[in-house]
Backbone as CSV, one residue per row, in Angstrom:
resi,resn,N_x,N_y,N_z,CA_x,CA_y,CA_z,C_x,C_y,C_z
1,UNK,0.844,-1.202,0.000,0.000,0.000,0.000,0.871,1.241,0.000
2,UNK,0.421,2.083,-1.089,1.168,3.414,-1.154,0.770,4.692,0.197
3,UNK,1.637,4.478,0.907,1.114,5.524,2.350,1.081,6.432,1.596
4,UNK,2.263,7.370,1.019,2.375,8.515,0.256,1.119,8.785,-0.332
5,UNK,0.259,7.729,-1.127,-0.557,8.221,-2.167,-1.846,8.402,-1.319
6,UNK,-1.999,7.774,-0.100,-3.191,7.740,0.874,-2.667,9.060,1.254
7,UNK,-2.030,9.367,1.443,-1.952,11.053,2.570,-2.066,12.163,1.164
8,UNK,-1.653,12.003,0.156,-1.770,12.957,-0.981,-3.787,12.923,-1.067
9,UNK,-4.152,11.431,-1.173,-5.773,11.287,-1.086,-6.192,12.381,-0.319
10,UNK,-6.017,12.304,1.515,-6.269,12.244,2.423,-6.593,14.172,1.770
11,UNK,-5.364,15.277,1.414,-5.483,16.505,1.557,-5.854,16.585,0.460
12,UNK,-6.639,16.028,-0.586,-7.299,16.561,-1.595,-8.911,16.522,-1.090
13,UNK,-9.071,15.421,-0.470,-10.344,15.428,0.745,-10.303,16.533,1.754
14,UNK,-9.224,16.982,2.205,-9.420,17.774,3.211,-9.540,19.200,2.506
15,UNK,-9.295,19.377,1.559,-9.598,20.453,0.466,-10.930,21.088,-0.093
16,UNK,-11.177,19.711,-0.578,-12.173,19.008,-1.357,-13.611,20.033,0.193
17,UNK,-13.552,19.722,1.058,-14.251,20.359,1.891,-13.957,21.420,2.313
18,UNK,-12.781,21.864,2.607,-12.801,23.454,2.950,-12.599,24.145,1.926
19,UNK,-12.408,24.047,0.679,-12.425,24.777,-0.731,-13.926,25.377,-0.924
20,UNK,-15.160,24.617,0.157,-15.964,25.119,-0.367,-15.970,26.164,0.739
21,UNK,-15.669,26.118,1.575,-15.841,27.515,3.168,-14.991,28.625,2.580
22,UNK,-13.795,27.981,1.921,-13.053,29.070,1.666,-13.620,29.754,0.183
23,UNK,-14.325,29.677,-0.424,-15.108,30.257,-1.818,-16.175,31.101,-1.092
24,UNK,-17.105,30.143,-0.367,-18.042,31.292,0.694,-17.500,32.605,1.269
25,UNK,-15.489,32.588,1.314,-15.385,33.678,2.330,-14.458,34.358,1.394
26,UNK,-14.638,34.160,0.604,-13.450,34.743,-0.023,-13.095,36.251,-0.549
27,UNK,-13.985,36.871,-0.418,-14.011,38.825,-0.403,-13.512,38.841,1.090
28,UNK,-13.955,37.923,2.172,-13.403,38.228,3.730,-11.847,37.790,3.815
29,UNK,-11.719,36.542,2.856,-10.218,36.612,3.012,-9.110,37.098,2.638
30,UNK,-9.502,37.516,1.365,-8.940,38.596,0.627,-8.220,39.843,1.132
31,UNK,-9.321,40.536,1.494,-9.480,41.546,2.646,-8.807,41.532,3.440
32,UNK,-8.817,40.376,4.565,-8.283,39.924,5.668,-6.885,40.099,5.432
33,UNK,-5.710,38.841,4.516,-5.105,39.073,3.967,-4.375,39.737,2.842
34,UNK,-4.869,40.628,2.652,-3.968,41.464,1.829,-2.671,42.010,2.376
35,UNK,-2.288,42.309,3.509,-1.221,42.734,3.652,0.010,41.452,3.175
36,UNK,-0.459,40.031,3.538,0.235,39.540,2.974,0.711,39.156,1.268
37,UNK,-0.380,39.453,0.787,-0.497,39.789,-1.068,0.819,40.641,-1.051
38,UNK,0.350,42.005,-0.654,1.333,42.770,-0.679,2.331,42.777,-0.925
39,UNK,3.002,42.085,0.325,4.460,41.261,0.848,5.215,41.132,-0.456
40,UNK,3.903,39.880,-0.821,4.322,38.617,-2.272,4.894,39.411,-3.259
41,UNK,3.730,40.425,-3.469,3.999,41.264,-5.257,5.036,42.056,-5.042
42,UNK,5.983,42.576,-4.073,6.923,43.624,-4.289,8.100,42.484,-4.462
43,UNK,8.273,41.007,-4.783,9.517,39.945,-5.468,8.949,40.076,-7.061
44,UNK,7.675,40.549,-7.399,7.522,40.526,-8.771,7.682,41.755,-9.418
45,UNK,8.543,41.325,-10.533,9.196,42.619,-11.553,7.558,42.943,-12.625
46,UNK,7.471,44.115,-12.340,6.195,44.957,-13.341,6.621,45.070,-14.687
47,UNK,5.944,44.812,-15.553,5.933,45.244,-16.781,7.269,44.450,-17.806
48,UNK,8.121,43.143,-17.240,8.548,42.595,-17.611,8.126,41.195,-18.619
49,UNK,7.048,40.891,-18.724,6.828,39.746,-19.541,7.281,38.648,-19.071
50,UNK,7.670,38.562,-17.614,7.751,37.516,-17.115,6.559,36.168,-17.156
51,UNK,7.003,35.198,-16.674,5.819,33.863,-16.138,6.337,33.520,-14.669
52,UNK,4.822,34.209,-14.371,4.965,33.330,-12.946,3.989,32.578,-12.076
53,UNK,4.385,31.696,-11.385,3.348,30.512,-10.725,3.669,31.071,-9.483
54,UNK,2.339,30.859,-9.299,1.530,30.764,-7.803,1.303,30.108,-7.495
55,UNK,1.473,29.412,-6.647,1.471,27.947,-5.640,0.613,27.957,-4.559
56,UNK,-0.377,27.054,-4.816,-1.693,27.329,-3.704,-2.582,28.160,-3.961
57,UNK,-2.563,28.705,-4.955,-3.456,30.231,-5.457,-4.690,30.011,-4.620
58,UNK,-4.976,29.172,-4.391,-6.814,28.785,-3.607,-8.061,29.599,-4.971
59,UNK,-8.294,30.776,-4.418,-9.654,31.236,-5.121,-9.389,32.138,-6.097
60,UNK,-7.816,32.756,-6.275,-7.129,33.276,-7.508,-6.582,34.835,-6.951
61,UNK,-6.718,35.367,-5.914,-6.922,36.471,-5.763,-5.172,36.610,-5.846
62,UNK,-4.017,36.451,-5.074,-2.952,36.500,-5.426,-2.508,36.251,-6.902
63,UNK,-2.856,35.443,-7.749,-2.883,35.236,-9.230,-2.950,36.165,-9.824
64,UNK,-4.492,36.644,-9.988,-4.671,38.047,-10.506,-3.870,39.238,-10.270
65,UNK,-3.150,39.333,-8.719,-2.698,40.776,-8.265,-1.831,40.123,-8.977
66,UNK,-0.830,39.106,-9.004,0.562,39.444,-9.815,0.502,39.725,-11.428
67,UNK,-0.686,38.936,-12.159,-1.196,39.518,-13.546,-1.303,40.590,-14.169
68,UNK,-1.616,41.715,-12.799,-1.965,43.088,-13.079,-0.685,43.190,-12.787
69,UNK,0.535,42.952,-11.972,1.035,43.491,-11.737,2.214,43.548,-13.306
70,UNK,2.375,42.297,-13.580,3.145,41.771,-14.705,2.593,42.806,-16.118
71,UNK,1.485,42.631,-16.095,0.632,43.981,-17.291,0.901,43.079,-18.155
72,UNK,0.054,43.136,-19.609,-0.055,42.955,-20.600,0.651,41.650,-21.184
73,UNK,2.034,41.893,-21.380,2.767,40.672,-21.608,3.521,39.842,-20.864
74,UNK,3.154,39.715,-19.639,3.341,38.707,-18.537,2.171,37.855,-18.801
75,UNK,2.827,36.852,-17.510,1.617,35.539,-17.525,1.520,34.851,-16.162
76,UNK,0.259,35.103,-15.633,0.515,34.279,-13.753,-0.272,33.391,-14.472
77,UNK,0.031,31.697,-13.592,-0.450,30.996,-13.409,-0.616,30.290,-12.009
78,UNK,-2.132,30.188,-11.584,-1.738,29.595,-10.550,-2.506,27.892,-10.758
79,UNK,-1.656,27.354,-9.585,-1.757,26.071,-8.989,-2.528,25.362,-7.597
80,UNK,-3.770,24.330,-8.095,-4.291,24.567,-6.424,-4.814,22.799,-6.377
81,UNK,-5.204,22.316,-5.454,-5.579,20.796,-5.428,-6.953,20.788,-5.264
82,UNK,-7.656,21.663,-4.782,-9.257,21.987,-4.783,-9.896,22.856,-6.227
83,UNK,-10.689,21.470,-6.534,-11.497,21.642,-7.652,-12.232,23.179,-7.281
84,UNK,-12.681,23.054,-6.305,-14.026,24.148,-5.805,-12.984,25.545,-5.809
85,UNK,-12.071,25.644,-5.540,-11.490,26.744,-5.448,-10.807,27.451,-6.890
86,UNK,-10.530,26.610,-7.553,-10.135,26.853,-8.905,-10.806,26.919,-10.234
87,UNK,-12.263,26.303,-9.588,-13.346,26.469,-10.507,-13.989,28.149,-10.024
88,UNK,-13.926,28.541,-8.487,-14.217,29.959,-8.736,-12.652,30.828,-9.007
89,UNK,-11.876,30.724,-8.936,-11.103,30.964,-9.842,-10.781,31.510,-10.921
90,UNK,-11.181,30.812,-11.704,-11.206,30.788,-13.477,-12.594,31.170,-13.412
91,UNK,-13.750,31.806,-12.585,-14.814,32.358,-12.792,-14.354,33.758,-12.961
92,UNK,-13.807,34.569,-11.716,-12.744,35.885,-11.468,-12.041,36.173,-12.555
93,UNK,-11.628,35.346,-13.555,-10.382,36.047,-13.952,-11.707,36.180,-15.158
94,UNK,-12.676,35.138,-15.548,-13.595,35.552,-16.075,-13.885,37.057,-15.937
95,UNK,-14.266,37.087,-14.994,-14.864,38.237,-14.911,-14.308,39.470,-14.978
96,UNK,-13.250,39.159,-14.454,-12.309,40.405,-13.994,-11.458,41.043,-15.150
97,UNK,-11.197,39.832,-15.645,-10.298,39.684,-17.408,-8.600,39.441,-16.515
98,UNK,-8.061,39.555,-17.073,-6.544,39.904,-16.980,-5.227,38.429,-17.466
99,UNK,-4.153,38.400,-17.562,-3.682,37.200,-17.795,-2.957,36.383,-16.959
100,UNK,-4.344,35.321,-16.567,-4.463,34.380,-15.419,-4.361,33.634,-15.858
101,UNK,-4.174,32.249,-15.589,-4.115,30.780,-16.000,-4.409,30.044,-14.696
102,UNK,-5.073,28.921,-14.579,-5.363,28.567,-13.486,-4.893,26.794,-13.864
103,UNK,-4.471,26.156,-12.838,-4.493,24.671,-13.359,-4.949,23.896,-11.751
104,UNK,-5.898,23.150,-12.060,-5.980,21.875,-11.052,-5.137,20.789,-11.130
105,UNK,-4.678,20.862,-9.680,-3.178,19.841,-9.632,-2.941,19.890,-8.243
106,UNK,-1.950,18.570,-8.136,-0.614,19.123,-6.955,0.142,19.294,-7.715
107,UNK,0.607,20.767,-6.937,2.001,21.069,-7.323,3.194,20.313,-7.170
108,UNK,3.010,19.420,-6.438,4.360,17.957,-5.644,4.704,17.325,-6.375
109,UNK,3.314,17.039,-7.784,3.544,15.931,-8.863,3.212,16.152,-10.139
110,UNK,2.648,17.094,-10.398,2.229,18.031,-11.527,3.530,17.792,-12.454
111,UNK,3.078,17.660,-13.742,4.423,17.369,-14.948,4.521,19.097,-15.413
112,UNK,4.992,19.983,-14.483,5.114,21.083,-15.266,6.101,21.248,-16.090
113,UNK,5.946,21.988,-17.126,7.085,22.333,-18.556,8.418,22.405,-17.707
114,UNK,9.479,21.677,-17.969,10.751,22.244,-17.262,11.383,23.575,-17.725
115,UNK,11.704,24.333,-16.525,12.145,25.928,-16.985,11.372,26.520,-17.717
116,UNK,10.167,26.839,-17.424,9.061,27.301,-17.693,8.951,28.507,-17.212
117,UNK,9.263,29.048,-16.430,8.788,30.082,-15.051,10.018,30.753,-14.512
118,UNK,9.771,32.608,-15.073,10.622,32.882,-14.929,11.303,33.311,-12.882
119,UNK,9.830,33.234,-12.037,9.600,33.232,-10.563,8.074,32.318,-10.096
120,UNK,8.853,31.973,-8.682,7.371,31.224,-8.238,7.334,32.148,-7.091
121,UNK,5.563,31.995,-6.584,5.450,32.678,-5.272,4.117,31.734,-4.707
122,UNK,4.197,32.118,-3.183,3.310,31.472,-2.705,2.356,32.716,-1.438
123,UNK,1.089,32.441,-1.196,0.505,33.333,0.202,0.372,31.968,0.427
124,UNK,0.668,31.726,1.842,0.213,30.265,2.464,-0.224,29.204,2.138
125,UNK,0.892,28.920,0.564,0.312,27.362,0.021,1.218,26.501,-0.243
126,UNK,2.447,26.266,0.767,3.137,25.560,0.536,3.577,24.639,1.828
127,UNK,2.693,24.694,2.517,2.549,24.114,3.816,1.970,22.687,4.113
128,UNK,1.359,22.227,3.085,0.597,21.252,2.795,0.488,20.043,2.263
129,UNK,2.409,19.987,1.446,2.691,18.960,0.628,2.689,17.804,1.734
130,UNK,2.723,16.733,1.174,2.858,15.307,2.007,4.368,15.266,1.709
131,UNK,5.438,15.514,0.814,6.547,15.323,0.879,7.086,16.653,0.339
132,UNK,7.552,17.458,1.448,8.172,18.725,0.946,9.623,19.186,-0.217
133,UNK,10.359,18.188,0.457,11.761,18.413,-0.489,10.733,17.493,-1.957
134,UNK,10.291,16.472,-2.075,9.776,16.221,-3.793,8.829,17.176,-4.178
135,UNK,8.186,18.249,-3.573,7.562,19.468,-3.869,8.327,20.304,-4.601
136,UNK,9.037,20.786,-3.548,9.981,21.966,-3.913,10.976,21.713,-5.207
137,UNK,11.177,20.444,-5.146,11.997,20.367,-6.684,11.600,19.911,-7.500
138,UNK,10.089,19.756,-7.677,9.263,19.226,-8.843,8.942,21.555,-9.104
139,UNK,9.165,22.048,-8.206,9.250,23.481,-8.580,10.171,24.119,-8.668
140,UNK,11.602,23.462,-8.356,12.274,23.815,-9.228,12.761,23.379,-10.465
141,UNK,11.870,22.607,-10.766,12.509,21.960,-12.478,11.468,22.738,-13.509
142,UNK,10.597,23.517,-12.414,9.500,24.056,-13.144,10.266,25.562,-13.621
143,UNK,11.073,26.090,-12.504,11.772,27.238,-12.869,13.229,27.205,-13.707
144,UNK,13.213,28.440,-14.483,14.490,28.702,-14.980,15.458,28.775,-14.318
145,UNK,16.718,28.614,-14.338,17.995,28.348,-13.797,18.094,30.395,-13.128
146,UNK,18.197,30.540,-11.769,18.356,31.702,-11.242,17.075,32.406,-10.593
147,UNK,15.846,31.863,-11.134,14.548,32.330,-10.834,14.524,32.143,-9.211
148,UNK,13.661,33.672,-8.980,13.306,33.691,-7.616,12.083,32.923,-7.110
149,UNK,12.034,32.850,-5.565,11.652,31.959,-4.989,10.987,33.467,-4.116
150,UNK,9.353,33.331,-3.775,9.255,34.021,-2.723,7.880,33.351,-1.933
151,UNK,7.923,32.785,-0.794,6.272,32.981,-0.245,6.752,33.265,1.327
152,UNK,5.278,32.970,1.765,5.272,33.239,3.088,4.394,32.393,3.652
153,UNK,4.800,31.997,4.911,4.416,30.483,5.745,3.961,31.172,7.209
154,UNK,3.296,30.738,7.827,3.090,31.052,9.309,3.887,30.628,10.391
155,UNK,4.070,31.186,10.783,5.220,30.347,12.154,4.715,30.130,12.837
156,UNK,5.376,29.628,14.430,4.154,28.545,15.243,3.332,29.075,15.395
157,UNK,2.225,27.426,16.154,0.830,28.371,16.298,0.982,28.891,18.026
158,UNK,2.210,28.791,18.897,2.395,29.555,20.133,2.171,30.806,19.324
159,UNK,2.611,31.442,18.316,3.265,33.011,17.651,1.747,33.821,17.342
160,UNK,1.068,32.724,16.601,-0.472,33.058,16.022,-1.834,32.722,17.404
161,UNK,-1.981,33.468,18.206,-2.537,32.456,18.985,-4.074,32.888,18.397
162,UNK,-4.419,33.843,17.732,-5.648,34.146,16.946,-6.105,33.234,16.274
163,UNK,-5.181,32.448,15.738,-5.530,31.295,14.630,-5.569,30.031,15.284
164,UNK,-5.704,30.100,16.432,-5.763,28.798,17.121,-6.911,29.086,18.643
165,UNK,-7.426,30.299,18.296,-8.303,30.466,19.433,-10.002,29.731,19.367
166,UNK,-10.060,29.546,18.154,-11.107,28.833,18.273,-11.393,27.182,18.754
167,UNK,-10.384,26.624,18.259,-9.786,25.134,18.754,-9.865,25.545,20.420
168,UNK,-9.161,26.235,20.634,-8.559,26.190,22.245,-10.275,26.346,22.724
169,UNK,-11.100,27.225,22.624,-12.172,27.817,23.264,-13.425,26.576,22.863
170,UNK,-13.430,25.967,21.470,-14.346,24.671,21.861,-13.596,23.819,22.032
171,UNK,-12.483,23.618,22.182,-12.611,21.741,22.972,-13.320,20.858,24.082
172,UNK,-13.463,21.654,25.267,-14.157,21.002,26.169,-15.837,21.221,25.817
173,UNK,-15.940,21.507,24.969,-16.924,21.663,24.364,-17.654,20.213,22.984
174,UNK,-16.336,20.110,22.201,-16.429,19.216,21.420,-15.253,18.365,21.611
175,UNK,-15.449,17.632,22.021,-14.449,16.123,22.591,-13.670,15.387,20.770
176,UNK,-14.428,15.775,19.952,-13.966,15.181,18.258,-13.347,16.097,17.459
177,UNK,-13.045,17.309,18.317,-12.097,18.226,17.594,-10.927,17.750,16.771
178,UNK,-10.910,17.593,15.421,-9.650,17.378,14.605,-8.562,17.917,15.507
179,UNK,-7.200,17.213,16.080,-6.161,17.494,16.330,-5.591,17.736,15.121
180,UNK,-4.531,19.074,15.789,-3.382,19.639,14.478,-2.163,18.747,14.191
181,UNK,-1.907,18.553,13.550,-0.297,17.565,13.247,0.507,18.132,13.644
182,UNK,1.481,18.491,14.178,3.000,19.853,14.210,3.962,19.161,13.463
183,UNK,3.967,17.458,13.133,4.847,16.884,12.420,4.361,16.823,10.919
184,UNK,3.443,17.281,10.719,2.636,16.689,9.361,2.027,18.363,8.489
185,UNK,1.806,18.074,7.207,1.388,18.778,6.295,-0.108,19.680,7.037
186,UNK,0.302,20.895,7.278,-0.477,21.618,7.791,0.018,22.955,7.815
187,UNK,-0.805,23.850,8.495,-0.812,25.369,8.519,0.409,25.686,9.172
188,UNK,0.918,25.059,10.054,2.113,25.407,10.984,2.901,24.464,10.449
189,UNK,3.010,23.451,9.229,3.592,22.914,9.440,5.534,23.436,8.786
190,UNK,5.570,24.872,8.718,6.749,25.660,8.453,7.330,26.752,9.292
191,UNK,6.717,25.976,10.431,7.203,26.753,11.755,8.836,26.878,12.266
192,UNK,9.270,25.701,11.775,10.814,25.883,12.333,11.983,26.506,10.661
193,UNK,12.352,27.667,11.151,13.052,27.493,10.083,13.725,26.981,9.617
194,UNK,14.811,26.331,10.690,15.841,25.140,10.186,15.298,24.256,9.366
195,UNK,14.019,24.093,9.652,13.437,23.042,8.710,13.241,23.450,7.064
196,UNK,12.667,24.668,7.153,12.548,25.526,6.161,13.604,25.170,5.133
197,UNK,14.887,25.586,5.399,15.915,25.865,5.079,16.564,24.671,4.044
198,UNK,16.670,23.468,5.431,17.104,22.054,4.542,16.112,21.699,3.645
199,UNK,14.922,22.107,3.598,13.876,21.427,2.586,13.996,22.543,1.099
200,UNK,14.477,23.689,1.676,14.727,24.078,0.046,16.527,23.994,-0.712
201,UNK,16.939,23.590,0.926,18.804,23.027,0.260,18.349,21.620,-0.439
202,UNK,17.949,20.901,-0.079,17.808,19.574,-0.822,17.145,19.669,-1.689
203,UNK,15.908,20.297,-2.292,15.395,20.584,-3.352,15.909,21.560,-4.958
204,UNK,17.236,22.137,-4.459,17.876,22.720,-5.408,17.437,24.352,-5.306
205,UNK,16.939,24.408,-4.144,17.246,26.272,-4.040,18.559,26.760,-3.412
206,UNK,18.830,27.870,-3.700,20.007,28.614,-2.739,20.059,29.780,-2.596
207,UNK,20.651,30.327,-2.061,20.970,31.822,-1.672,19.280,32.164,-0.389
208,UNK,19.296,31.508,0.434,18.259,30.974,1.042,18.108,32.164,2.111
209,UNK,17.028,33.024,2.109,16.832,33.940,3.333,15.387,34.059,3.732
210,UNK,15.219,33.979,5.048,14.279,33.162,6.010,14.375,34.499,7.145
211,UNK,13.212,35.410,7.335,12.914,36.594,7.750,11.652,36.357,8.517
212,UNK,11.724,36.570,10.078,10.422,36.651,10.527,9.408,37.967,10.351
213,UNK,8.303,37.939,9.713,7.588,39.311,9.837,6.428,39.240,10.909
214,UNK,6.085,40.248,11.071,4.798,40.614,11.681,3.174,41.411,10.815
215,UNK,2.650,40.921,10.140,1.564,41.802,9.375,0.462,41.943,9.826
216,UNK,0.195,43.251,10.336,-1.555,44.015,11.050,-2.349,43.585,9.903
217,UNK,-3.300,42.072,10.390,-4.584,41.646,9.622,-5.849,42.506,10.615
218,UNK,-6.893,42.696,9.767,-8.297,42.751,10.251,-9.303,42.433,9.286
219,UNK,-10.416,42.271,9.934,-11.641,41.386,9.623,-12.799,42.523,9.933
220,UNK,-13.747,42.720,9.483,-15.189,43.317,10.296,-15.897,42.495,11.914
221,UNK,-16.169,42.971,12.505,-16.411,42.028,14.009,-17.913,41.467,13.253
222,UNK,-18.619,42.023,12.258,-20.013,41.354,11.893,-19.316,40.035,11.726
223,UNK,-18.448,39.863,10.718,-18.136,38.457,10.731,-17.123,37.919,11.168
224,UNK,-17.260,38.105,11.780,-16.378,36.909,13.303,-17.013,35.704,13.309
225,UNK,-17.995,35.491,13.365,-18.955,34.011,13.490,-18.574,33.413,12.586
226,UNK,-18.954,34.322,11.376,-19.292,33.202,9.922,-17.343,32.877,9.663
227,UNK,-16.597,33.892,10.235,-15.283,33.265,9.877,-15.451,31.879,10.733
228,UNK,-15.236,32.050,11.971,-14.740,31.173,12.508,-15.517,29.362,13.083
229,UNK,-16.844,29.523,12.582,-17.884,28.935,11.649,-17.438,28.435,10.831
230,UNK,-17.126,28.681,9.951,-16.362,28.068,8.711,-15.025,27.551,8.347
231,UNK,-14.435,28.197,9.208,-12.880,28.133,8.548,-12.436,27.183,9.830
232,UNK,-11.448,26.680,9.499,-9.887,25.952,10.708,-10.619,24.401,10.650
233,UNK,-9.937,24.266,12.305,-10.514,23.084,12.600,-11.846,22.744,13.036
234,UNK,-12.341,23.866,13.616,-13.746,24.540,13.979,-14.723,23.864,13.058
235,UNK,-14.361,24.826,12.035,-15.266,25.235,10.570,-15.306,23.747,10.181
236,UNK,-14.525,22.899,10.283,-14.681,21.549,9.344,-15.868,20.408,10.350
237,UNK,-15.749,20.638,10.992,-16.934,19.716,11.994,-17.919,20.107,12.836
238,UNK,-17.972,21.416,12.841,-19.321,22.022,13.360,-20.312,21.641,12.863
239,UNK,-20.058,21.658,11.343,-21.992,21.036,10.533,-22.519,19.571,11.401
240,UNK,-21.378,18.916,12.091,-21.649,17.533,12.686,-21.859,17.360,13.943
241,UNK,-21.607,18.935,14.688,-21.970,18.909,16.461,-23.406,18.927,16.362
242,UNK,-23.677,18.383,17.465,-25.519,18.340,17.658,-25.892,19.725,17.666
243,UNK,-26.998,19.886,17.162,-27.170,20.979,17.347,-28.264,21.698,18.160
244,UNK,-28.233,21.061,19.277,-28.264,21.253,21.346,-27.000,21.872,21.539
245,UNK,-26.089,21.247,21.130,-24.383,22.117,21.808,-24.384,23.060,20.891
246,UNK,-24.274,23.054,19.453,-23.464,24.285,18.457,-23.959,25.742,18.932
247,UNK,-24.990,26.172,19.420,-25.259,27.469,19.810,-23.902,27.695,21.294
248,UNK,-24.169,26.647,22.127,-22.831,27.103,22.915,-21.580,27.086,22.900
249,UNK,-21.268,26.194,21.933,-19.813,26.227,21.257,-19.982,27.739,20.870
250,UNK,-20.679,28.174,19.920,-20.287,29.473,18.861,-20.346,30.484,20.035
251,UNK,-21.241,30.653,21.246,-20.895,31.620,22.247,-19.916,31.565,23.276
252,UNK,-19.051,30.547,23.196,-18.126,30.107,23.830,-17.080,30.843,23.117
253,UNK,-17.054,30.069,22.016,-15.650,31.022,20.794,-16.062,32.198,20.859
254,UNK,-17.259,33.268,20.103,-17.200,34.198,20.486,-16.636,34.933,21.286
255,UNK,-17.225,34.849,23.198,-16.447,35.532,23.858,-14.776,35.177,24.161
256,UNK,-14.682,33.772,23.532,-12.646,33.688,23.280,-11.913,34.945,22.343
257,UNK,-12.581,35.431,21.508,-12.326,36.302,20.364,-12.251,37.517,20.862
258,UNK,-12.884,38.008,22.177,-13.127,39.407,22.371,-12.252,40.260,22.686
259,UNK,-10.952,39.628,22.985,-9.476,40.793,22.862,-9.170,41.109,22.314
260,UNK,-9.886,40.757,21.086,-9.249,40.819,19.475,-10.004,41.980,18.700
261,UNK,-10.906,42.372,19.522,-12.223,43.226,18.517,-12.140,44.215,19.472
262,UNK,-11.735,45.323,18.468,-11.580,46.486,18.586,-12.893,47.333,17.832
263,UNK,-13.670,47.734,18.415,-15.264,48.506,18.002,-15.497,47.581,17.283
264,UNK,-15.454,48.261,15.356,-16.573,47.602,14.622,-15.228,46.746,13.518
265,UNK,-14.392,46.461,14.575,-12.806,45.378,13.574,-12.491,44.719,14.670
266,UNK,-12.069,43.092,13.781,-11.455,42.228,14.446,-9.602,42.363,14.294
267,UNK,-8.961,42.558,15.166,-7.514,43.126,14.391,-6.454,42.228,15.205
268,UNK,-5.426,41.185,14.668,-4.414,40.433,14.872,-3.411,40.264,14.242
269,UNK,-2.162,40.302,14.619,-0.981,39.899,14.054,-0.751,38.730,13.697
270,UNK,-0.497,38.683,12.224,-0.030,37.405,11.190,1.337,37.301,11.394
271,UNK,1.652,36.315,12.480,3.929,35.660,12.419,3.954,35.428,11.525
272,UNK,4.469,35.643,10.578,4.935,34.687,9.669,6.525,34.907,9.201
273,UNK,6.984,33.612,8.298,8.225,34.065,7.522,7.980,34.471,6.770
274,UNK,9.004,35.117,6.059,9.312,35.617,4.464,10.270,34.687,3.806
275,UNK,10.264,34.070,2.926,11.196,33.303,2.473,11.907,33.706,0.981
276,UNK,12.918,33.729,0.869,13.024,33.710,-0.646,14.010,33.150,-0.649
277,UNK,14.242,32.716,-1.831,15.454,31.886,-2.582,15.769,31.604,-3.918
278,UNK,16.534,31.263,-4.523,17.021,31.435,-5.859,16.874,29.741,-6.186
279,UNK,16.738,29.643,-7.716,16.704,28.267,-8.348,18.460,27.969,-8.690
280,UNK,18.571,26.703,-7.673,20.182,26.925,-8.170,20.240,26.300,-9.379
281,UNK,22.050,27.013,-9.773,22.600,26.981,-11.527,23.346,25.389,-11.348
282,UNK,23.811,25.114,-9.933,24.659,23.686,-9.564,24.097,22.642,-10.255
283,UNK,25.394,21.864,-10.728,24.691,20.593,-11.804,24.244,19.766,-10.471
């Protein structure tokens, strides 16, 4: 039995369901995160005619900003493992126009064109592979010899405790709370940088720099619920708490949230790294 191919199963299922929470929220996450967009687009050169992949794109919104940013004769493409997220996706760029490309895939195993891409970037989608170093160098065979490397990962969840306040506030509440992995393909799972580091030395990156930031996120306090309702570990098994308890779970989390809401904004600091790195030229 292929373990590998059961755990690759396993997060296209775990996708496969929050691809649809995350399409429901996706003007809130956008929003939410943009400062980290931000971050991403100042490694991308404007008006060069570059190609570049986005890794994890989810609902396209990083895709598009680097499209516009590239103008006219550039080309983003992004990459995502949720059907649901890439089908609204390629609705956006519909709509929106600009030059997007979207592909359903893993990026871990995906036959992309070799040296295709003149930079890759990621907002929080590279956290997730089942085997990181065969990720990272199935992306770098995707890039040209020198191409930059830029995303950004979350560091622990001690650092984020916003993103882990809902877990903490229902557990004694819901006894079937999905536990987080800290060893396994997950949101934290690029918390240590050392780790960081050897997984893009063995994959054929170099010139390797690993920067902790801090980025002021906010949310509207109207939706505080429907975020945290929907999204994490929360969001994936609430539809299955009885629903005798789910009204006190959600007023439970609620008042866990309330240090965080400032009047009519929810406002927290995103840890994260900055990573970048170069596609090495070494035979």
């Amino acid at each position: 039995m292929d373990v590998k191919h059961l755990a690759d199963d396993d997060q296209a299922a775990r996708w496969k369901r929050a691809g649809h929470a995350w399409v429901e929220t996706q003007e809130l996450l956008d929003a939410m995160l943009r400062p980290l967009e931000e971050l991403l687009l100042e490694s991308v050169s404007a008006g060069h005619g570059d190609q570049v992949l986005d890794v994890g794109c989810g609902t396209g919104s990083t895709t598009l900003a680097v499209a516009r940013r590239l103008g006219p004769t550039g080309r983003a493409v992004g990459i995502d493992i949720s059907e649901t997220m890439i089908a609204a996706a390629r609705e956006r760029v519909a709509r929106e126009g600009g030059a997007a490309t979207f592909i359903l895939a893993d990026a871990e195993h995906h036959a992309f064109e070799p040296a295709g891409f003149d930079a890759v970037v990621s907002r929080l989608g590279v956290m997730f592979f089942t085997d990181s170093v065969r990720a990272f160098a199935n992306l770098r065979r995707a890039a040209k010899d020198d191409a930059p490397l830029r995303f950004i990962a979350w560091r622990g969840a001690a650092e984020n405790p916003f993103m882990t306040t809902a877990e903490r506030a229902a557990a004694p509440l819901v006894p079937d709370l999905p536990a987080r992995r800290p060893d396994g393909p997950g949101q934290f799972a690029f918390a240590d940088p050392d780790k960081v580091r050897g997984i893009l030395t063995e994959s054929g990156w170099a010139e390797i720099d690993i920067r902790p930031v801090e980025l002021s996120c906010a949310l509207p306090e109207s939706e505080l619920v429907g975020y945290f309702t929907r999204l994490g570990p929360l969001g994936l098994i609430l539809p299955d708490v009885d629903e005798k308890i789910r009204p006190r779970v959600i007023e439970t989390v609620r008042a866990a949230f309330e240090p965080y809401v400032q009047g009519a904004e929810v406002r927290f600091t995103a840890a994260c790294w900055l990573v970048d790195a170069r596609a090495s030229t070494a035979p």
